[in-house]
N, C-alpha and C positions, 0 to 999 in steps of 0.2 A: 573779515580779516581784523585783525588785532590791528591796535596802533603800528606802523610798520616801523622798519630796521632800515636805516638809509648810512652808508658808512661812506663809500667812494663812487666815483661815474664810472658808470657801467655801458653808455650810450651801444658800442658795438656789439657787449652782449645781448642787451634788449633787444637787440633788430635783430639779433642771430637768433635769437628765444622767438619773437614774434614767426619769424618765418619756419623758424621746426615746428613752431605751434600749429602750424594750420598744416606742414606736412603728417604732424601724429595726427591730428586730428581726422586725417582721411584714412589713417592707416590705422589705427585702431579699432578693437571691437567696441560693441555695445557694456558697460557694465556687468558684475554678475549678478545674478536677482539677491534682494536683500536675505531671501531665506538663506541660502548659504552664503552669508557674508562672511568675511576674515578681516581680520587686519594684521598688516605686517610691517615693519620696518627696517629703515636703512638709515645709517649709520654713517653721514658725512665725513665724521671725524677719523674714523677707523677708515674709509676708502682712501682718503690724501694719504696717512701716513702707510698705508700698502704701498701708495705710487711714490712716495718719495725712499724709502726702502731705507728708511737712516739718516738720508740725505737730503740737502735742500732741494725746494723743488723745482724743476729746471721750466721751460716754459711749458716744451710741450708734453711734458708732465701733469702741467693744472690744465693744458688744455683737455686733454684725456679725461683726468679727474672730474673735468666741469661736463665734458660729455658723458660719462655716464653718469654722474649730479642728473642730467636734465633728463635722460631716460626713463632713470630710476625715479624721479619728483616729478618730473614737469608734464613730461609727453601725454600730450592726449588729453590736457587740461583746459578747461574754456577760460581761465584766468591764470596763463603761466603768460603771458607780457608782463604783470604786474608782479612776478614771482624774482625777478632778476636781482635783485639786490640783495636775496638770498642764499647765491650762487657762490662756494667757496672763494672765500676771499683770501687772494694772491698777492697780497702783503701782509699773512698773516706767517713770522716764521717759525718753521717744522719743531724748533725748539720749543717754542710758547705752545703749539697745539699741543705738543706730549706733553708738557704740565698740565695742559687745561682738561686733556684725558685724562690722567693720572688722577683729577679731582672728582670725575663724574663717574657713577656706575649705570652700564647698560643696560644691566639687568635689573637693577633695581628700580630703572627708568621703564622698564619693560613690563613690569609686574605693574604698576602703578597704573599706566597706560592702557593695558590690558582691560583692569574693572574698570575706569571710566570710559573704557570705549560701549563696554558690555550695556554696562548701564544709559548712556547715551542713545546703544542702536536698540534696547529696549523700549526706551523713551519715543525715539524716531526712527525708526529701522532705513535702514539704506544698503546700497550694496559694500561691496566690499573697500577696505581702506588701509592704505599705504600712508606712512607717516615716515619722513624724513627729519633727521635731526642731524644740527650740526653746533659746535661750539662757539662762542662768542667770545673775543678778544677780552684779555685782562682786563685792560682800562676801557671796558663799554660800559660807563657808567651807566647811563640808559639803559639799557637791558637789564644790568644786575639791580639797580638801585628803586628805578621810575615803574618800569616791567615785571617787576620781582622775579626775577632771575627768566625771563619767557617770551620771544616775540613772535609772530607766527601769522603765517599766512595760507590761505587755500590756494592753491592751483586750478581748482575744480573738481569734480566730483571724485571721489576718493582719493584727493591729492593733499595733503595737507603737510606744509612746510616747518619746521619750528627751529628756533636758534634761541640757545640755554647760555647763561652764564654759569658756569660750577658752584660758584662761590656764594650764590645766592641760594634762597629756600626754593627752588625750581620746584621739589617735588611737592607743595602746599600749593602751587600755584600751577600745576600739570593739571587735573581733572576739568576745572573751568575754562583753560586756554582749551582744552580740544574739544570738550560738549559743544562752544564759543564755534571753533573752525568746522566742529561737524555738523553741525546745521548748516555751514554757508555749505558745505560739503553736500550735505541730501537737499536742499535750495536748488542748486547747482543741478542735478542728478535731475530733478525732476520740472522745476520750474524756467532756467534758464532759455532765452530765446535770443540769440545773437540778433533778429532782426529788428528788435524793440529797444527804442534808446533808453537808457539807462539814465535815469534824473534824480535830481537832489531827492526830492522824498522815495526814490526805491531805495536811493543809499543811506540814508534815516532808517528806514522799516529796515532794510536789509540786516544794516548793524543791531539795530535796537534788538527786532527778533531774537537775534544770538546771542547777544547779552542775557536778554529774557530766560530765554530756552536755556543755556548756560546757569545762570542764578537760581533759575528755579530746582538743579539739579545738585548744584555743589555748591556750598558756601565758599565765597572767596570776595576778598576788598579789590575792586575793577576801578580805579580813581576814574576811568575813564567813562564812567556812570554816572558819577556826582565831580563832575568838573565844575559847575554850576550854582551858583547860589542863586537865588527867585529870582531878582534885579537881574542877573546875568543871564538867566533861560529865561527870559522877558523880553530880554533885549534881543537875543541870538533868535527868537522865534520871529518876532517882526523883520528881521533882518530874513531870514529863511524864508517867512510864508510867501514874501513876494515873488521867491526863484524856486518854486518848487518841483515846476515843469522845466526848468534846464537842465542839460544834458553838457554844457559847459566843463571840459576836464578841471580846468582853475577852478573855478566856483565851487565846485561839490570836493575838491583837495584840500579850499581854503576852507570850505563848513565844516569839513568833518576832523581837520587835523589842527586847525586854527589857520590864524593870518593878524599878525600883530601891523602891518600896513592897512589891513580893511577894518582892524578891531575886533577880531572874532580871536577867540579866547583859544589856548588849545582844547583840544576833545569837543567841541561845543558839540559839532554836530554825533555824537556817540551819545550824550547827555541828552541830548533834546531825544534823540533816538529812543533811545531807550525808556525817557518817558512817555513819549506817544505810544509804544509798544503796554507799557507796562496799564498806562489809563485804559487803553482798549481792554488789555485782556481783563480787567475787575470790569467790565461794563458786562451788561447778557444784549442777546444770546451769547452765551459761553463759547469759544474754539478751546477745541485741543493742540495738542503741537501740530500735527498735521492739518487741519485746517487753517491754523496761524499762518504755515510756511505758505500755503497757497496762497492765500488773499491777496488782493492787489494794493499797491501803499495807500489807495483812498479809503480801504478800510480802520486804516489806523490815524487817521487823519481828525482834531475836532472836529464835532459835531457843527460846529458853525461857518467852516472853511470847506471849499465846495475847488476841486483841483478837473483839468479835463484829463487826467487818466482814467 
């Protein structure tokens, strides 16, 4: 997942998200096989202003809008808890959405979308995939300015979430955000094991991978790559080798997104990420993308650090 989008508290959506999550997930099928994969999209910003019809939107209006938000994106996602803050935002008004509409096109968002998906399941075949797009408020500085117009998250296997500023260069920065989510996307698909904790170095490899995978398909400036100067990936890694087998929600929030209280820089851990990812792959035996995705994080690990995963 991209650097995330955090606007307002969400506490009661999240638990409503968690608990649908695990009822799609029994109600859902299995994937379609990657040979006929598709991608298709939905269109956040166009479904609100159907349900607001002209008009502001009432509550149980967005509550509507949000339920089929989670159908259409989330359901049947192994990472839709984490998906919540992407859920049409209900202080956003109907007035500012049709400007922010007004500024994007669908279809040129669609054509774009399209070859980098191709090329991507080229790259890493996977099944089929649904991408969700919605608008970002005027003043998301963040988004437009930090993000280059792009924030985005996976839901899980063919679920991938994304929220655009207009007004930014989104389409120069479209091809790398989803190579970026479709990897966590085919990760997801084939690798994921809910009964395996989840620890700092899977989410090191997990990101770095993506970024890798990502960069090596489309040029694009990821600050969140080169967060880091030597002195500062020197420092974040001493600080990281020692917690690499924690599974700690804080600790792996505060390595990967920063924590100006512990001293960890933003991005460190997508930096370090990414260069652990990137040393392995110039070392031999050589992987390919698919054998990358497999490997367990102690394959990307120095050679002189020894982890019990």
């Amino acid at each position: 997942m991209c650097p995330p989008y955090f606007s307002h508290d969400r506490k009661n959506l999240m638990h409503t998200i968690r608990r649908m999550s695990l009822i799609a997930a029994l109600a859902f099928s299995a994937p379609a096989s990657a040979d006929n994969a598709t991608v298709s999209f939905y269109f956040t910003h166009d479904a609100i202003l159907q349900q607001a019809n002209g008009e502001a939107l009432t509550a149980d209006a967005h509550k509507a809008a949000t339920a089929q938000w989670f159908a259409q994106c989330l359901a049947g996602g192994e990472f839709a808890q984490f998906a919540g803050d992407f859920a049409p935002d209900p202080k956003m008004p109907i007035g500012e959405r049709q400007a922010q509409v007004a500024k994007f096109d669908n279809t040129a968002f669609e054509q774009i979308a399209r070859a980098a998906w191709a090329k991507a399941n080229t790259a890493l075949p996977q099944a089929s995939l649904r991408i969700c797009v919605d608008l970002a408020r005027q003043d998301d500085a963040f988004t437009r300015d930090r993000m280059d117009g792009i924030v985005a998250v996976t839901a899980g296997a063919g679920r991938i979430v994304l929220k655009i500023h207009p007004d930014a260069d989104w389409a120069t920065s479209l091809p790398y955000t989803l190579a970026h989510e479709m990897h966590h996307s085919a990760w997801a698909q084939t690798q994921f094991d809910a009964a395996k904790p989840f620890t700092l170095a899977d989410y090191l490899v997990f990101e770095g991978r993506a970024d890798y995978f990502a960069g090596a398909l489309f040029e694009h400036r990821a600050p969140w790559t080169t967060a880091l100067d030597d002195a500062a990936h020197a420092a974040a890694w001493r600080d990281f080798s020692s917690k690499l087998d924690s599974a700690d929600p804080a600790t792996l929030t505060a390595a990967m997104f920063g924590s100006p209280q512990a001293g960890i820089p933003m991005w460190a851990g997508y930096s370090v990420g990414y260069k652990l990812v990137s040393q392995r792959m110039a070392r031999a035996p050589k992987l390919d993308f698919a054998a990358m995705t497999a490997a367990p994080a102690t394959e990307f690990m120095p050679k002189t650090e020894t982890t019990s995963r």
